[in-house]
Residue frames relative to the residue before (quaternion, step in Angstrom):
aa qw qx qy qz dx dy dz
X 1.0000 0.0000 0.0000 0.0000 0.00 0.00 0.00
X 0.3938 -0.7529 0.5264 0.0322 3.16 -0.43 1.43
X 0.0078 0.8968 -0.4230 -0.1291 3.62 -0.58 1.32
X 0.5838 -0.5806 0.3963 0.4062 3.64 -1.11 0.84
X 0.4879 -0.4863 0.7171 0.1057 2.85 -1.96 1.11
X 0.3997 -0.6660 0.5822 0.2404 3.46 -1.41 1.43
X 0.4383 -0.5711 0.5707 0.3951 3.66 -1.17 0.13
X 0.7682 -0.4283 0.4372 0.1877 3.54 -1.61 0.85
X 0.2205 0.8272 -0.5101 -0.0826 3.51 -0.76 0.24
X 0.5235 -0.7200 0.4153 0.1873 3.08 -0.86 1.87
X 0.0633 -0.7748 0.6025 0.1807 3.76 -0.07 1.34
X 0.3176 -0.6723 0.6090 0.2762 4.21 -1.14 1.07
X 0.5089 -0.5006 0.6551 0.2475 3.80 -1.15 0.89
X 0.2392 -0.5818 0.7706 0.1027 3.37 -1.42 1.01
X 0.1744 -0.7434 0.5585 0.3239 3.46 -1.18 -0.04
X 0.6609 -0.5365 0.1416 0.5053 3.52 -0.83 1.67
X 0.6664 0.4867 -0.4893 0.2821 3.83 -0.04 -1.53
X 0.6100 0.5436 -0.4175 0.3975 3.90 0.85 -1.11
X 0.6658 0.4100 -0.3430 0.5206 3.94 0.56 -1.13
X 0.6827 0.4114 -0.4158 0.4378 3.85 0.65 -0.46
X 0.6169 0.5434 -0.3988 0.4064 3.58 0.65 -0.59
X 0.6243 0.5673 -0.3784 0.3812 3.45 1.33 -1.58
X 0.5927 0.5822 -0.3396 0.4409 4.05 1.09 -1.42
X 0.6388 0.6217 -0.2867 0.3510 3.44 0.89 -1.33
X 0.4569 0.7934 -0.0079 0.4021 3.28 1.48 -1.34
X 0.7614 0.1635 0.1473 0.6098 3.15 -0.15 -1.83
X 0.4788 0.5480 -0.3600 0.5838 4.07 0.91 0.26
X 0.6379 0.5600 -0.2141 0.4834 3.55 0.58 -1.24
X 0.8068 0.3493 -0.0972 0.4665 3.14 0.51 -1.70
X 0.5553 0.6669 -0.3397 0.3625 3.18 0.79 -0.38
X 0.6019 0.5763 -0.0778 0.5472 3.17 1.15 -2.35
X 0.5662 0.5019 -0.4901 0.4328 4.09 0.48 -0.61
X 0.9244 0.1924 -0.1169 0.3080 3.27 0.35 -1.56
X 0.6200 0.4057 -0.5321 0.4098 3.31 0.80 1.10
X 0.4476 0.5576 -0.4462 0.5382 3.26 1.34 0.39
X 0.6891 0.2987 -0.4545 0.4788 3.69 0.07 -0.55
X 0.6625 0.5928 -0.3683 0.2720 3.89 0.82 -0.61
X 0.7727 0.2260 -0.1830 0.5642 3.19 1.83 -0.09
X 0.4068 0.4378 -0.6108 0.5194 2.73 1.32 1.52
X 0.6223 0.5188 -0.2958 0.5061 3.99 0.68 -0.55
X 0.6008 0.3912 -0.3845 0.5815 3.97 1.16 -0.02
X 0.4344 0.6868 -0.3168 0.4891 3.79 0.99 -0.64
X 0.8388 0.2235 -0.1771 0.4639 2.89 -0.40 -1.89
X 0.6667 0.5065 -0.3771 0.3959 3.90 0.47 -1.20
X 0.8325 0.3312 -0.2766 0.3475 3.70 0.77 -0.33
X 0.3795 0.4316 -0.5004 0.6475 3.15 1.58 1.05
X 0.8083 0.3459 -0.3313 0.3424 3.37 -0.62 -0.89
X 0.7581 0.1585 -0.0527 0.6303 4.12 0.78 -1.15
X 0.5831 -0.6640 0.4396 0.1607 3.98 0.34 0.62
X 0.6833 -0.6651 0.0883 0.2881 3.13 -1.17 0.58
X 0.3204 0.7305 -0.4016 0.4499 3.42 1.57 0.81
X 0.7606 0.1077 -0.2132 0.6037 3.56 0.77 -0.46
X 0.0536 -0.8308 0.5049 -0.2281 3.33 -0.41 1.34
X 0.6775 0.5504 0.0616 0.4840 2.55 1.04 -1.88
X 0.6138 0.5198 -0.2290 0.5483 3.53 1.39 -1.18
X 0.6663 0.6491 -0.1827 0.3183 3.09 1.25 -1.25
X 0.5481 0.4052 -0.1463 0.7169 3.62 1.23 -1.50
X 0.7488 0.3830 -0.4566 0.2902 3.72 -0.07 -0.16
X 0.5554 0.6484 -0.3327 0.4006 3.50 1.49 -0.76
X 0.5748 0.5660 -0.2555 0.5329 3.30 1.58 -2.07
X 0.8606 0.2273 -0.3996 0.2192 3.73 -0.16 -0.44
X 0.3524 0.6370 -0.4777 0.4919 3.69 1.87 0.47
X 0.6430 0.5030 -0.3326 0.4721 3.61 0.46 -1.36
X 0.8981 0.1997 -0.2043 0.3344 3.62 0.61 -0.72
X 0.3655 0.6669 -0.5230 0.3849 2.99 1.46 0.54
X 0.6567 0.5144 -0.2779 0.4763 3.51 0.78 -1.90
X 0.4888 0.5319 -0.4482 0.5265 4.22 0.80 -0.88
X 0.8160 0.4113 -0.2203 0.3412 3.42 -0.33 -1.06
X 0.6328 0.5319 -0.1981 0.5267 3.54 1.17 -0.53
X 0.6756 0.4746 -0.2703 0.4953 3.22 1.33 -0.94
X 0.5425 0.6861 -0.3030 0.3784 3.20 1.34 -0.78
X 0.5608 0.5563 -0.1663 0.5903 3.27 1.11 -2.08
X 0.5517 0.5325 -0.4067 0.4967 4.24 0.38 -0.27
X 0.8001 0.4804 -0.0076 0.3592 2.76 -0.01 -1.30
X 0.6151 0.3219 -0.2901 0.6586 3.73 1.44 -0.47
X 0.5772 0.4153 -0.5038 0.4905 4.01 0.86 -0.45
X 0.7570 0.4775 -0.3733 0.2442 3.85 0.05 -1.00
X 0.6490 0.4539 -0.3596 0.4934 3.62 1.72 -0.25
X 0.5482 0.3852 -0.4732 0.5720 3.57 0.98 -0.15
X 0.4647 0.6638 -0.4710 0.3487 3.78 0.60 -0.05
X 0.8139 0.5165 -0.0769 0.2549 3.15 0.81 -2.10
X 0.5951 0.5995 -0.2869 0.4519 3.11 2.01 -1.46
């Protein structure tokens, strides 16, 4: 039994700034939502104590999820514009 040969795949070169921009990117977005997640534990454990904590890091990592997404918008719509 004679076994198939995979087909080739043409790999396309990226050119570095794009892979640095892409790191640059996904860094950004990243950094939003553990920063708001320890700002929203912060704030929730001053203001409502250590019982809502938890409420707290969960809000921070919505707030910085949608931040970070908006962000990621906002870099597609200027590479959009140019």
């Amino acid at each position: 039994m004679k076994k198939r040969e995979r087909p080739q795949r043409e790999v396309i070169p990226t050119p570095a700034s794009q892979a640095v921009k892409l790191v640059a990117v996904g860094t950004e977005f990243g950094m939003s939502v553990v920063i708001m997640a320890l700002v929203g534990y912060l704030s929730f454990k001053e203001f409502f104590g250590e019982d809502f904590t938890a409420l707290g890091i969960t809000v921070g990592i919505f707030i910085g999820f949608f931040t970070g997404v908006y962000m990621l918008y906002r870099e597609f719509c200027k590479k959009l514009l140019k």
